[in-house]
Chimera marker file (.cmm) of the C-alpha trace (Angstrom):
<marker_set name="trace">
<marker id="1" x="0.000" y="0.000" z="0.000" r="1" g="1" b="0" radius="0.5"/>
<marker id="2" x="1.326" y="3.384" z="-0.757" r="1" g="1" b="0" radius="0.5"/>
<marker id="3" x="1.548" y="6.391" z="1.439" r="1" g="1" b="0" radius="0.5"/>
<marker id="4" x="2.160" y="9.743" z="1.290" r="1" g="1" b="0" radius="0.5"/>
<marker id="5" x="2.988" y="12.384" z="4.121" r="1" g="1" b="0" radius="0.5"/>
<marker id="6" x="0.538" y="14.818" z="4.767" r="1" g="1" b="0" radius="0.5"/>
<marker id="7" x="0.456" y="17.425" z="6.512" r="1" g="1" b="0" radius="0.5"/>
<marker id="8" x="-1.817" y="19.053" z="9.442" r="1" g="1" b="0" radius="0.5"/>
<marker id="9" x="-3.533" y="22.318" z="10.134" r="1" g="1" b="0" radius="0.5"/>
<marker id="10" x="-5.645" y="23.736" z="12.880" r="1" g="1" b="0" radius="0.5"/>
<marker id="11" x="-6.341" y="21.976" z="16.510" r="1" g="1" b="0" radius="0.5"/>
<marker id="12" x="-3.905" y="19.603" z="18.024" r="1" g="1" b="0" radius="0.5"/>
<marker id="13" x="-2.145" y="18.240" z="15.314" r="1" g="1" b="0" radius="0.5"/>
<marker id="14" x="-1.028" y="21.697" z="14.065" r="1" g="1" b="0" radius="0.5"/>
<marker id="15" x="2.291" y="21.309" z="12.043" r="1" g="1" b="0" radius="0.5"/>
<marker id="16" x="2.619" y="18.111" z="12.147" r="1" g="1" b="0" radius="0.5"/>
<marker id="17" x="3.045" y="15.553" z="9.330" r="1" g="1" b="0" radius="0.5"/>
<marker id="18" x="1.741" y="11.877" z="9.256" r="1" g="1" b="0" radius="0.5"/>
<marker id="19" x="2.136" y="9.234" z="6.641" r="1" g="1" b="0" radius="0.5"/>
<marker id="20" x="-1.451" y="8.577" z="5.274" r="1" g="1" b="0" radius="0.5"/>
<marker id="21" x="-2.198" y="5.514" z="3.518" r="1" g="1" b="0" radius="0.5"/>
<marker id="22" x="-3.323" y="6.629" z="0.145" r="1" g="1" b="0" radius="0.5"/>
<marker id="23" x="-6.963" y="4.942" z="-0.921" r="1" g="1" b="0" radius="0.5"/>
<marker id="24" x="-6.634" y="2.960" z="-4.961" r="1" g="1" b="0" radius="0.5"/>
<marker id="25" x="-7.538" y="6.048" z="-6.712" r="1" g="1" b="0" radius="0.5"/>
<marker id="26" x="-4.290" y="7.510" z="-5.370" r="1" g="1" b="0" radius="0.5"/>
<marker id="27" x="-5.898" y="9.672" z="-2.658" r="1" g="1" b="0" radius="0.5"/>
<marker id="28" x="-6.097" y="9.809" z="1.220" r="1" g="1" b="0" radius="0.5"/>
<marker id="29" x="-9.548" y="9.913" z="2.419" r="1" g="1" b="0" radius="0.5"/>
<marker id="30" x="-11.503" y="12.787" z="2.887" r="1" g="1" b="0" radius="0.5"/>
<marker id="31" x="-11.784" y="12.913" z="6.022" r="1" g="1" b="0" radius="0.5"/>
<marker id="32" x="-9.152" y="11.252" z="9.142" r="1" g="1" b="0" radius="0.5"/>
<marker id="33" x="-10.104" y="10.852" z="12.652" r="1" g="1" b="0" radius="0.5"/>
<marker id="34" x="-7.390" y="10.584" z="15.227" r="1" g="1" b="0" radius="0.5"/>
<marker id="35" x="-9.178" y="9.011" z="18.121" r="1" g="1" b="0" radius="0.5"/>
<marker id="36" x="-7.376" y="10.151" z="21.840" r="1" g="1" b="0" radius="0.5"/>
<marker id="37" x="-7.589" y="8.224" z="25.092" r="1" g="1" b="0" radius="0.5"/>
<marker id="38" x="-9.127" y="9.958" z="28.135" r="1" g="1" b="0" radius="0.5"/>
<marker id="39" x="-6.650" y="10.376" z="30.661" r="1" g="1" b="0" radius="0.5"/>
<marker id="40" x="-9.416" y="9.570" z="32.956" r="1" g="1" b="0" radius="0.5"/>
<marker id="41" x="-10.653" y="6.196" z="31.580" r="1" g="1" b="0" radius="0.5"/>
<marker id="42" x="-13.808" y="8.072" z="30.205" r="1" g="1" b="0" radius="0.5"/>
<marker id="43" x="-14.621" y="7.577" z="26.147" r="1" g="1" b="0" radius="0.5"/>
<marker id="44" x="-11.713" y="8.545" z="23.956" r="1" g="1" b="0" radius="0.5"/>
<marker id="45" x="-12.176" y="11.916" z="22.029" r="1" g="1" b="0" radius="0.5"/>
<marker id="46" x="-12.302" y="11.944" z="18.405" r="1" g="1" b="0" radius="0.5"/>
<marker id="47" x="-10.206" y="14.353" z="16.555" r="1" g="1" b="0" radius="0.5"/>
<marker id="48" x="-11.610" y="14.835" z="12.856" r="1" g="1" b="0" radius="0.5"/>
<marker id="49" x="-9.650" y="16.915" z="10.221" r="1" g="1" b="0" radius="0.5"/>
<marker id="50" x="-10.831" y="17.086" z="6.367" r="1" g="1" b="0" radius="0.5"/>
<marker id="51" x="-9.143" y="17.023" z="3.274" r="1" g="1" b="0" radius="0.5"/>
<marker id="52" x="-8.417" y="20.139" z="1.223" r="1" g="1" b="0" radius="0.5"/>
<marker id="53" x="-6.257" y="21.536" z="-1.196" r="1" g="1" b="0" radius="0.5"/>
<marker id="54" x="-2.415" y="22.194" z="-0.259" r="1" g="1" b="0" radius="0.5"/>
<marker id="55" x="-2.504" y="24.857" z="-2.176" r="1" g="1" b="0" radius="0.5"/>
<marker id="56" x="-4.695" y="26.630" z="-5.077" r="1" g="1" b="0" radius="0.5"/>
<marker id="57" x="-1.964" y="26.137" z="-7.307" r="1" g="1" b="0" radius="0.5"/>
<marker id="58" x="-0.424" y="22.510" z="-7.286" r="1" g="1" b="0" radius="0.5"/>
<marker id="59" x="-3.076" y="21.027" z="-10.134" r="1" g="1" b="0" radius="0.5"/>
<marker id="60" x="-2.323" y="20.391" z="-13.130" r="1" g="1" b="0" radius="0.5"/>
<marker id="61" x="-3.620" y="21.707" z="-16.921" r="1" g="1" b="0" radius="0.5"/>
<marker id="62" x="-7.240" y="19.676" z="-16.330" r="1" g="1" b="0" radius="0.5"/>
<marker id="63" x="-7.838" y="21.022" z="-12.639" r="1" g="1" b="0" radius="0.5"/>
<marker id="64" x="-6.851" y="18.033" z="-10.922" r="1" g="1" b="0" radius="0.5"/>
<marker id="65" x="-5.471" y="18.052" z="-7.441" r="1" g="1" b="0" radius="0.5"/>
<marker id="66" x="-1.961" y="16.156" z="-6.493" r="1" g="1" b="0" radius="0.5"/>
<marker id="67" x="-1.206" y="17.533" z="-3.339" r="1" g="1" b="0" radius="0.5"/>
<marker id="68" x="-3.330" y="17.564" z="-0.033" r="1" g="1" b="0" radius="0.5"/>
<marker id="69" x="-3.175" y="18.755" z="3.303" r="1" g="1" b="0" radius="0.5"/>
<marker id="70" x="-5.919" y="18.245" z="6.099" r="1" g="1" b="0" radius="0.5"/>
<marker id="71" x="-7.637" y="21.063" z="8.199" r="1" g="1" b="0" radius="0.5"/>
<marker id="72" x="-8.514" y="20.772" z="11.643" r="1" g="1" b="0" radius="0.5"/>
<marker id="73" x="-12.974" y="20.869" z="11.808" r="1" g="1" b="0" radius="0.5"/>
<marker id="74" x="-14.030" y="21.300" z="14.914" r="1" g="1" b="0" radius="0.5"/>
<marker id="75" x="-17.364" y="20.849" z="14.398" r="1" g="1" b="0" radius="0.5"/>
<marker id="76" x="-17.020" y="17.321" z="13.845" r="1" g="1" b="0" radius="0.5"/>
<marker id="77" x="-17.782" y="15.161" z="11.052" r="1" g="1" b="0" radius="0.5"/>
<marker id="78" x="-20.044" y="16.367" z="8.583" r="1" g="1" b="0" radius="0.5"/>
<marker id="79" x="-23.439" y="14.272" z="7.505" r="1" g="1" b="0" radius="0.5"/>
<marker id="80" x="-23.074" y="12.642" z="4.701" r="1" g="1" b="0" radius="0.5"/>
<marker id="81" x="-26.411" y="11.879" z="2.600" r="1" g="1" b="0" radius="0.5"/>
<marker id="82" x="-26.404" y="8.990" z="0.005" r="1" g="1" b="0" radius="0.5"/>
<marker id="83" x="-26.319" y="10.212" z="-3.462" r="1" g="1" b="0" radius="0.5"/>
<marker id="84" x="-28.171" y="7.834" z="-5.512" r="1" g="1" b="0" radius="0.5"/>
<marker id="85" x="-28.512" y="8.360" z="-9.329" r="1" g="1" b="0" radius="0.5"/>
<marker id="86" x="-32.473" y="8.567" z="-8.510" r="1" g="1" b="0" radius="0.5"/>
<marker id="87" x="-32.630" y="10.447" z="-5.344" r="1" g="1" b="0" radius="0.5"/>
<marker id="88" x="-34.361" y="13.571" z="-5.558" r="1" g="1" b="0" radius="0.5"/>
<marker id="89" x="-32.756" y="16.633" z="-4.580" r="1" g="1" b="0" radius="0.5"/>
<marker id="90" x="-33.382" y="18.416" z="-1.487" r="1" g="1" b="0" radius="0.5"/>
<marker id="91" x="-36.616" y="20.079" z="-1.159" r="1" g="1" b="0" radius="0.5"/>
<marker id="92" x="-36.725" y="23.719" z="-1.893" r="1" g="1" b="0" radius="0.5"/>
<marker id="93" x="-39.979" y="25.819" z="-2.205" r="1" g="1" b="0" radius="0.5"/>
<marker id="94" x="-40.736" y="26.835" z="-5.614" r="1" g="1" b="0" radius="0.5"/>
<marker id="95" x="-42.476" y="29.719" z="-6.754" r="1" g="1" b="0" radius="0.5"/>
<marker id="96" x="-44.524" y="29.747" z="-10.213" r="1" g="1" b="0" radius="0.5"/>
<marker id="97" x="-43.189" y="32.445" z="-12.057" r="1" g="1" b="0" radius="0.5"/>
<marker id="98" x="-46.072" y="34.295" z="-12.270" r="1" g="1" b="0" radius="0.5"/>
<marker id="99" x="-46.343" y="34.219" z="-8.343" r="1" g="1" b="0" radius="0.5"/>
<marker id="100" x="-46.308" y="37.955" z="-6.858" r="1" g="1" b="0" radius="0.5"/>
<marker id="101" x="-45.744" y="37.187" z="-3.096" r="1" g="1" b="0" radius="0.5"/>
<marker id="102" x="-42.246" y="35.707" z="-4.370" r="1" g="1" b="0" radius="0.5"/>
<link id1="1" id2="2" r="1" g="1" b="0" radius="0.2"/>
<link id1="2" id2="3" r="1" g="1" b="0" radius="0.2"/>
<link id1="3" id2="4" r="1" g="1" b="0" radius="0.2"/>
<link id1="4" id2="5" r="1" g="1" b="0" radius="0.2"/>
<link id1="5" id2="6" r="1" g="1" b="0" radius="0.2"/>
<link id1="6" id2="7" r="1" g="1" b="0" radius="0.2"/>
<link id1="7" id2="8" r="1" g="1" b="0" radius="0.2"/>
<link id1="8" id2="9" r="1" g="1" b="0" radius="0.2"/>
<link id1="9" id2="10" r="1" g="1" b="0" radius="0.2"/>
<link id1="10" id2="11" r="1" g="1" b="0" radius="0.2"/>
<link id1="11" id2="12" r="1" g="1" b="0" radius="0.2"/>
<link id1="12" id2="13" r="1" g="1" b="0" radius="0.2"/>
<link id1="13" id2="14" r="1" g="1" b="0" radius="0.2"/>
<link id1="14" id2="15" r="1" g="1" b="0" radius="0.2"/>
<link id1="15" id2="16" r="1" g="1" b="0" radius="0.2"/>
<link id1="16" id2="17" r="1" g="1" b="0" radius="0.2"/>
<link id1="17" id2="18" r="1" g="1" b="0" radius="0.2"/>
<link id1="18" id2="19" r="1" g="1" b="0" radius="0.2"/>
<link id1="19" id2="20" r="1" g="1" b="0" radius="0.2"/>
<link id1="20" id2="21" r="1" g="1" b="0" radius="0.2"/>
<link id1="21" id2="22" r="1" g="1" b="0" radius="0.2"/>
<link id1="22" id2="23" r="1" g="1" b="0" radius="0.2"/>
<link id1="23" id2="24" r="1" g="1" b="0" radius="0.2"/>
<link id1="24" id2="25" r="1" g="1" b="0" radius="0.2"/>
<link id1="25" id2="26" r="1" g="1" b="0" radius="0.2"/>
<link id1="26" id2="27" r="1" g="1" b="0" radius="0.2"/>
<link id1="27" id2="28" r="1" g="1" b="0" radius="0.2"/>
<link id1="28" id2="29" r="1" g="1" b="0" radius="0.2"/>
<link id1="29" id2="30" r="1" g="1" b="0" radius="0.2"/>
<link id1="30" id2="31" r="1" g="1" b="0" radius="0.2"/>
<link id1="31" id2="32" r="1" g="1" b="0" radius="0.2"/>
<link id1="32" id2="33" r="1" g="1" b="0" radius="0.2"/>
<link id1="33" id2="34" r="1" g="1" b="0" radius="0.2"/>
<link id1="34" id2="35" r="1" g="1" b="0" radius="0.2"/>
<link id1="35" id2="36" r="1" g="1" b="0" radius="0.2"/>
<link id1="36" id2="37" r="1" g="1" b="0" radius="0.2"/>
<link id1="37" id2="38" r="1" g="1" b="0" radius="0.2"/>
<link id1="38" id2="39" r="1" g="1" b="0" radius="0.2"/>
<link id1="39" id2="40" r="1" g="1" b="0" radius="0.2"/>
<link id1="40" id2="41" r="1" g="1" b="0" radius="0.2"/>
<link id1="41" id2="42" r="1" g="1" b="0" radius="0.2"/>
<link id1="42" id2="43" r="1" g="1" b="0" radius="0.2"/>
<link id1="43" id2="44" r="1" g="1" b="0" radius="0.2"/>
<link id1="44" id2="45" r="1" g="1" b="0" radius="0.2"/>
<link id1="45" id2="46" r="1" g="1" b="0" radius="0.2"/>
<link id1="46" id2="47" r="1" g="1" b="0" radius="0.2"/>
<link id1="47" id2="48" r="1" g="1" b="0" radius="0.2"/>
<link id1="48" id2="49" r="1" g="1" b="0" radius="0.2"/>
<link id1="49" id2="50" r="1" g="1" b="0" radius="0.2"/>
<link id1="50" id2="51" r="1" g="1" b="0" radius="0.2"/>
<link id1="51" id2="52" r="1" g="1" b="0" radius="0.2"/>
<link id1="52" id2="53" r="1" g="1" b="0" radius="0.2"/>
<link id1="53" id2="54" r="1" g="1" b="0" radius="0.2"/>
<link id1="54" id2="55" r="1" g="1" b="0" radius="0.2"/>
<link id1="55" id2="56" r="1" g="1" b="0" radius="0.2"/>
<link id1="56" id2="57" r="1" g="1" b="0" radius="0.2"/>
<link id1="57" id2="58" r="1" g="1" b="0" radius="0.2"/>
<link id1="58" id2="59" r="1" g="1" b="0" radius="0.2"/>
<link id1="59" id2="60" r="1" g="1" b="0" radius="0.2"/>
<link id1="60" id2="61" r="1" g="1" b="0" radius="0.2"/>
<link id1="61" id2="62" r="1" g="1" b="0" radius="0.2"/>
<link id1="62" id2="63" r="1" g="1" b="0" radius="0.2"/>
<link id1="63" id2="64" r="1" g="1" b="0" radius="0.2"/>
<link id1="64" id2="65" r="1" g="1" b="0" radius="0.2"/>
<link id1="65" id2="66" r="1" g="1" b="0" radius="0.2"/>
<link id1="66" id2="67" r="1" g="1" b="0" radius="0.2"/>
<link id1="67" id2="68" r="1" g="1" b="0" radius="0.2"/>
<link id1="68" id2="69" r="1" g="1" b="0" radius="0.2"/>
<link id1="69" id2="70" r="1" g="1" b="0" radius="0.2"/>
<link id1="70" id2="71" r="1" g="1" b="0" radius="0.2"/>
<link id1="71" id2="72" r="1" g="1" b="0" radius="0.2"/>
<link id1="72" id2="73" r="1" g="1" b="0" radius="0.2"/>
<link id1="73" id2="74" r="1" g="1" b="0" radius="0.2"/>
<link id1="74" id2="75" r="1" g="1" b="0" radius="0.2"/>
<link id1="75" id2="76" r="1" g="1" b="0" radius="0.2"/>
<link id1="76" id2="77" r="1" g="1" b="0" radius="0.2"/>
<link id1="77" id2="78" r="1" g="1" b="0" radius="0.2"/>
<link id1="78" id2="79" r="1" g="1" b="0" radius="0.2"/>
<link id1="79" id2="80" r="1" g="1" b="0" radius="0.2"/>
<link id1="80" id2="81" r="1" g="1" b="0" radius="0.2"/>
<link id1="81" id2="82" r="1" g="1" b="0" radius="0.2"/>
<link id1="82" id2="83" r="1" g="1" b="0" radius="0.2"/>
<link id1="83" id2="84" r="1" g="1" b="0" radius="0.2"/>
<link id1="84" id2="85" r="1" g="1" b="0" radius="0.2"/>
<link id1="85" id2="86" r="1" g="1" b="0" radius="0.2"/>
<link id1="86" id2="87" r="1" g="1" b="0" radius="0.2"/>
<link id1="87" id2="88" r="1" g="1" b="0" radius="0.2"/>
<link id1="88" id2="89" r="1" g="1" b="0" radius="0.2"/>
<link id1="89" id2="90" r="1" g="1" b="0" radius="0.2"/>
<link id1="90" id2="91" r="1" g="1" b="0" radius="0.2"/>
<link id1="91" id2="92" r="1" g="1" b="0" radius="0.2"/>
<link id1="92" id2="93" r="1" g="1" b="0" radius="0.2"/>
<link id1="93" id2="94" r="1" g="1" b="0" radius="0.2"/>
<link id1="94" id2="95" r="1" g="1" b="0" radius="0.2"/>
<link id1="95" id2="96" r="1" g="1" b="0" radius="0.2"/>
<link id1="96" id2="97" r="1" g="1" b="0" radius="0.2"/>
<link id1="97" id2="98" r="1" g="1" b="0" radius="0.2"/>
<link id1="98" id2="99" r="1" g="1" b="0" radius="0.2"/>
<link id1="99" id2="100" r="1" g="1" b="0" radius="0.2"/>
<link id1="100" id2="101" r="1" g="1" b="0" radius="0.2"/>
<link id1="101" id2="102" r="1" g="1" b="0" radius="0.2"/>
</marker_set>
């Protein structure tokens, strides 16, 4: 399996840089959670960071990404929704276009 060293931003892991094992499209995952032991004995806290860009200008001609570097979110992960090929978007009121309340 290949890796690649990648670096972190934001929260605990600020400036440092892990060896990620890169998925079989040649990418790490999009998200990484570092889980941390409670000194305690309580639940372990979950660190998650997300992947993004290194930098706006590492792609190549066709807008394709090499390079990646993880951000700190401490919000947590974000839901993810299954995408289906016949799901129907998310609901948004329409208006008719002749509508006047808008």
């Amino acid at each position: 399996m290949k890796s690649e060293d990648t670096p972190f931003e934001g929260g605990p892991m600020d400036g440092r840089v892990l060896p990620v094992l890169l998925g079989i499209t040649g990418h790490p995952p999009k998200t990484y959670r570092i889980p941390v032991p409670d000194p305690h004995g309580g639940p372990p806290t979950v660190l998650v960071y997300r992947r993004v860009p290194r930098t706006p200008g590492t792609g190549t001609r066709t807008g394709l990404t090499r390079r990646w570097k993880y951000e700190f979110a401490p919000e947590g992960p974000q839901p993810r929704r299954l995408n289906w090929p016949w799901s129907k978007p998310e609901a948004t009121p329409r208006s008719k276009p002749d509508d006047t309340d808008g």
